[in-house]
C-alpha positions as CSV (number, residue, x, y, z in Angstrom):
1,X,0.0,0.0,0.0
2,X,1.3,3.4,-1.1
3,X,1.9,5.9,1.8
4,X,0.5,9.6,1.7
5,X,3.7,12.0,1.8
6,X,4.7,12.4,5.3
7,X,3.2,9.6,6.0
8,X,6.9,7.2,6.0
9,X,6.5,6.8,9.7
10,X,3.7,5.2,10.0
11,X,3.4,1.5,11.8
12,X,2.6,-1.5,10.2
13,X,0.1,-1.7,12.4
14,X,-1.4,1.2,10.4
15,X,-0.1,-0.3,7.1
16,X,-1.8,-3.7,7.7
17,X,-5.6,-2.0,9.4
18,X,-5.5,1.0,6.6
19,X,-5.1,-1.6,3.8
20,X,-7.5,-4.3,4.9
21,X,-10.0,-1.9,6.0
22,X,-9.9,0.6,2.8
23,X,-10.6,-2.9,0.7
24,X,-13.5,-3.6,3.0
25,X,-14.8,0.0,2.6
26,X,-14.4,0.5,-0.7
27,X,-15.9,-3.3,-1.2
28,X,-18.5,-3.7,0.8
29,X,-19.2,-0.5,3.1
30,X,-19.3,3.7,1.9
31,X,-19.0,5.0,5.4
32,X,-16.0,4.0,6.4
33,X,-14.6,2.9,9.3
34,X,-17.0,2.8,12.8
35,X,-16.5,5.0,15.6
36,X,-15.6,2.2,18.0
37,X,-12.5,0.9,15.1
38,X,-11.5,4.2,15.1
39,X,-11.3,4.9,18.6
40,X,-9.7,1.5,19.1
41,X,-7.2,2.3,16.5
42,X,-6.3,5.6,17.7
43,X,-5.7,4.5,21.3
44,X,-3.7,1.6,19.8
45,X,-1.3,4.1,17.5
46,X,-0.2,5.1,21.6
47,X,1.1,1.6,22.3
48,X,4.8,0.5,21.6
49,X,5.6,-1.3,18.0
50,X,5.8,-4.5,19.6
51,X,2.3,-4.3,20.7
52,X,1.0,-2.7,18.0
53,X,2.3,-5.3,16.0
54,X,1.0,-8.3,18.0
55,X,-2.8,-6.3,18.4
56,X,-2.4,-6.2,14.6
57,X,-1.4,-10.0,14.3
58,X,-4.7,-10.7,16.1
59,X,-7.0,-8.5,14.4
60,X,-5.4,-10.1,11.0
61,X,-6.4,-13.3,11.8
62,X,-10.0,-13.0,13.6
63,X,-10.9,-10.7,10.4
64,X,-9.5,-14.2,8.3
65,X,-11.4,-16.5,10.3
66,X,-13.8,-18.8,8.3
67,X,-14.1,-21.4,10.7
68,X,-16.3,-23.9,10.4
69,X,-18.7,-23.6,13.6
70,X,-17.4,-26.1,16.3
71,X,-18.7,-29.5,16.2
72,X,-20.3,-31.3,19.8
73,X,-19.6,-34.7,20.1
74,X,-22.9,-37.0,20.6
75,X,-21.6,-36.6,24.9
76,X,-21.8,-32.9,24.4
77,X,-25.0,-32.5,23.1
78,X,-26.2,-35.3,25.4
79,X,-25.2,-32.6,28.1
80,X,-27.0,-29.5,26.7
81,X,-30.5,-31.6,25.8
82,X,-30.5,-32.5,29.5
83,X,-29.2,-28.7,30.6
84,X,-32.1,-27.5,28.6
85,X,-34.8,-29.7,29.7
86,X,-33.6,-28.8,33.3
87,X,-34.0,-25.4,32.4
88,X,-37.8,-25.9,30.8
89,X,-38.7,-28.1,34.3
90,X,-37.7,-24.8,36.4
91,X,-34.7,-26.5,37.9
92,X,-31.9,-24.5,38.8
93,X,-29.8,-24.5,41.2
94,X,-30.1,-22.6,44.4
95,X,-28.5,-19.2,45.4
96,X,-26.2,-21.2,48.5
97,X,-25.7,-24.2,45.6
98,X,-23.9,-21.5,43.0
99,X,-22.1,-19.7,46.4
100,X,-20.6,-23.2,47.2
101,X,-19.4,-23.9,43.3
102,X,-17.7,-19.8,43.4
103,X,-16.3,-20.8,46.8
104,X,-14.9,-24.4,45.6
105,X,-13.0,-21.8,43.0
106,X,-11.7,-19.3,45.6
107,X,-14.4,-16.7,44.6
């Protein structure tokens, strides 16, 4: 991606976001980036290069995730049908039963 003049310094942070995000805008969305990406980037321009780097690492590969959804095992969804039908026979456990679990953990 070609740099604006003056521009040299910027990270690769700011090299990998702009360029994946001006293909997204210019693909898919014309009014660019969101409030919340932009205050995120902004306060992440503030960090060292290291972390910049490593924030930019992440964001590279959740915005490349095509995952297939995870797949339960026939135990698994054993588990859940009999959490569910718990749920639709009003049992749940009691306020002193969850206490004791958070307590069993130190909480």
């Amino acid at each position: 991606m070609a740099l604006p003049a003056g521009q040299g310094s910027r990270t690769k942070l700011d090299q990998l976001i702009g360029f994946r995000l001006f293909l997204f805008e210019n693909a898919v969305h014309d009014g660019g980036m969101t409030k919340l990406l932009e205050q995120a980037v902004e306060r992440v321009r503030t960090l060292p290069s290291d972390q910049q780097d490593e924030l930019a690492r992440m964001l590279l590969r959740l915005a490349d995730a095509q995952e297939e959804p995870v797949s339960l095992s026939a135990e698994e969804r054993a588990a859940i049908a009999e959490s569910k039908a718990a749920a639709a026979r009003g049992d749940f456990a009691t306020d002193d039963e969850v206490r004791a679990v958070w307590a069993s953990y130190g909480l």
